[in-house]
C-alpha positions in Angstrom: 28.5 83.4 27.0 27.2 79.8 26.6 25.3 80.5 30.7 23.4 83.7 28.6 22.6 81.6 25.1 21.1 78.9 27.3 19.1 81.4 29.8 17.7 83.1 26.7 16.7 79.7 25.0 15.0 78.4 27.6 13.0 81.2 28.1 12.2 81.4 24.2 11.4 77.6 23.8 9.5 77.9 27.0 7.5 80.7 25.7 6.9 78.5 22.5 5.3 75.4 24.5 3.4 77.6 26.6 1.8 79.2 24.5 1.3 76.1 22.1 -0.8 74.5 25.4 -2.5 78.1 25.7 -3.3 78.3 22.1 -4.8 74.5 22.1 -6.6 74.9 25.1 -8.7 77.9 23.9 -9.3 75.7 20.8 -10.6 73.0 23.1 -12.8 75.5 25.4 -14.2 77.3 22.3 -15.2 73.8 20.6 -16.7 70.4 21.7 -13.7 68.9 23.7 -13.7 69.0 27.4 -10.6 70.8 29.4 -10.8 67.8 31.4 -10.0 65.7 28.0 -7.4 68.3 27.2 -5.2 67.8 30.4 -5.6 64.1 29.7 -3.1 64.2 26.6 0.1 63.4 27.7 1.6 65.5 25.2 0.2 68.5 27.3 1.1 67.6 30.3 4.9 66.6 29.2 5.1 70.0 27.4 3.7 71.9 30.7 6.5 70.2 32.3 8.9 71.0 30.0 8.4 74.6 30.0 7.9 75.1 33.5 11.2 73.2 33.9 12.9 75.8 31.2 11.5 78.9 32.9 12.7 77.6 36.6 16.4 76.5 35.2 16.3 79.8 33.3 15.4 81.8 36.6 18.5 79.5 38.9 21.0 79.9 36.3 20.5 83.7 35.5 20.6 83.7 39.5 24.1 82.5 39.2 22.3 79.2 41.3 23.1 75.7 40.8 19.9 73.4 40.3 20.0 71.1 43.2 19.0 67.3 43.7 15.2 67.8 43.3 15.3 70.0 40.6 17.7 67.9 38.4 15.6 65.0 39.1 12.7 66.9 37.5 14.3 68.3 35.1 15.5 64.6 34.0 12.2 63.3 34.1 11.1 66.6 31.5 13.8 65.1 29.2 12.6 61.5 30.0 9.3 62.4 29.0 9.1 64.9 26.2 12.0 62.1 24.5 9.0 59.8 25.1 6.5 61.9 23.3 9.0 62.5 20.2 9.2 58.7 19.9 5.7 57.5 20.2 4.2 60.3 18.2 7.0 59.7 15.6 6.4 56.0 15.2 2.5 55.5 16.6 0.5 58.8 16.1 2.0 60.5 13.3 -1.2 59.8 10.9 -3.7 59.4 13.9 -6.5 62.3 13.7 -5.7 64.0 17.4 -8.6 66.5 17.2 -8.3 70.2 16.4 -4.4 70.3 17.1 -3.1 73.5 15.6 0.1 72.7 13.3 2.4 74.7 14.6 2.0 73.5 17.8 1.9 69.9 16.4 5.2 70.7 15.1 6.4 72.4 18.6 5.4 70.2 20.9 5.6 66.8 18.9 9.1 67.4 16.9 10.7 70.7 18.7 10.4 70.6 22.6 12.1 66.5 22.2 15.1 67.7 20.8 15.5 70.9 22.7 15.0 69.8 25.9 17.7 67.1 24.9 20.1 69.5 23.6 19.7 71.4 26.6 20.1 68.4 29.0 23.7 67.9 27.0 24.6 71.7 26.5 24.1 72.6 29.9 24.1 68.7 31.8 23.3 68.0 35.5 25.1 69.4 38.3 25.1 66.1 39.5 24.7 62.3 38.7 21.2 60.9 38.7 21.0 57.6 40.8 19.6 54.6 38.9 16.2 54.6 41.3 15.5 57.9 40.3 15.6 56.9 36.5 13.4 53.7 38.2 11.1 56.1 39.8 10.8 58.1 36.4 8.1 55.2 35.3 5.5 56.1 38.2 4.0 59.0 36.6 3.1 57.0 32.8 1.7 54.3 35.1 -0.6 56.2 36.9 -1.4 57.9 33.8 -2.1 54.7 31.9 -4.1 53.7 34.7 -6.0 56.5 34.6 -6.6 57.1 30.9 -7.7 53.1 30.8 -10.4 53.8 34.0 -11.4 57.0 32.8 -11.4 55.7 28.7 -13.8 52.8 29.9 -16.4 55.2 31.9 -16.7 57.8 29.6 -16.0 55.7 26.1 -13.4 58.6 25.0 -9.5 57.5 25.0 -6.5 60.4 24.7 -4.9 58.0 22.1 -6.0 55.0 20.2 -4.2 52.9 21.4 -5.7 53.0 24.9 -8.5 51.9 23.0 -9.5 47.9 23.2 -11.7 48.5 20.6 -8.5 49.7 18.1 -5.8 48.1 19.6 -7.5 44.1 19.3 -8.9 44.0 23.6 -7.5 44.7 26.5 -5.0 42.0 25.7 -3.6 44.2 22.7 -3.8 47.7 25.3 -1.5 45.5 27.7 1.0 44.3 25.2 1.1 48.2 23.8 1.4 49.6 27.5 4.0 46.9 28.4 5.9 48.3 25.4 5.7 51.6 25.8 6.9 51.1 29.5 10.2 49.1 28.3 10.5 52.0 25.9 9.9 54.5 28.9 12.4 52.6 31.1 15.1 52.5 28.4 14.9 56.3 27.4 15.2 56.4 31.1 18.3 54.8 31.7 19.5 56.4 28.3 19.1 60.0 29.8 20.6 59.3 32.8 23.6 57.5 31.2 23.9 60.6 28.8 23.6 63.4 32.0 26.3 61.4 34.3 28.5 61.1 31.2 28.5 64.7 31.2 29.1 65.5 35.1 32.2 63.4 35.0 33.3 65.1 32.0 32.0 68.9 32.3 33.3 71.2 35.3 31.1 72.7 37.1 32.5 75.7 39.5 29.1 76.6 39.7 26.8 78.4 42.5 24.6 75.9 44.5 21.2 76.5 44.4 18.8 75.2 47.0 16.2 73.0 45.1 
């Protein structure tokens, strides 16, 4: 019973981000924003994540398959991520004008996706434990993409949030204390998710079919 509820909500809640990201980027074609600005949000990118991560899992576990060491890896880093977007947005972007962003996909993809793909992590945890350098390794991807945002922000004067921005934020020495933060904040949602999946493994059976991802 619980295998079927969480097959059929992933594949709802995956539905619901994918189509947010669709509904967003036909805005963004349609109007004055480039798709190359689009795919620069790292709310879109996290969400994209997410649901693809929903509809795999939903596919393995409906299979009767257990998600392997790559896949829980990614599927942590999903969790990592979109906990990452519910927190910044929450406390940083809330009031911040974010272009033509639709609000129900605001409200998917900002307040929804966080806490599902956190209730789903717990629900239905890891098949196994997560080993602290992949929680370390989980900060490579937000520091490329601050990297990038900065590089690309400077050449073409347009920044995915303001705070990327040295001309909002007080100089690059206010956009490094802000990054610096948010990658403390990214390492300890890390070590939170992990702490909160290997909980679960110890505690939760899992008599389970392995899978080969």
């Amino acid at each position: 019973m619980l295998r079927n509820a969480v097959v059929v909500g992933r594949l709802v809640f995956a539905a619901a981000t994918l189509a947010g990201i669709l509904t967003q980027l036909v805005i963004t074609v349609t109007g004055d924003h480039g798709v190359v600005n689009f795919f620069s949000y790292f709310t879109i990118l996290s969400n994209l994540l997410a649901g693809l991560v929903f509809v795999a899992g939903a596919v393995r576990l409906a299979r009767g398959q257990e998600d392997g060491p790559l896949a829980v890896a990614i599927r942590g880093a999903s969790v990592v991520y979109m906990l990452f977007v519910g927190v910044v947005f929450s406390t940083l972007l809330s009031g911040a004008d974010l272009g033509p962003l639709e609000p129900w996909v605001n409200t998917v993809h900002h307040y929804v996706m966080p806490v599902v793909v956190l209730v789903d992590w717990l629900v239905w945890p890891p098949a196994r434990r997560l080993p602290l350098r992949t929680a370390a390794l989980y900060l490579l991807f937000p520091l490329i993409y601050t990297v990038y945002s900065l590089i690309r922000g400077a050449v073409t004067g347009w920044y995915a949030y303001p705070f990327f921005n040295p001309s909002v934020s007080g100089g690059y020495g206010g956009v490094a204390l802000l990054c610096a933060g948010m990658l403390v904040a990214f390492l300890l949602i890390a070590l939170l998710v992990r702490w909160l999946g290997n909980a679960r493994v110890r505690a939760t059976p899992t008599p389970r079919v392995a899978g080969r991802l």
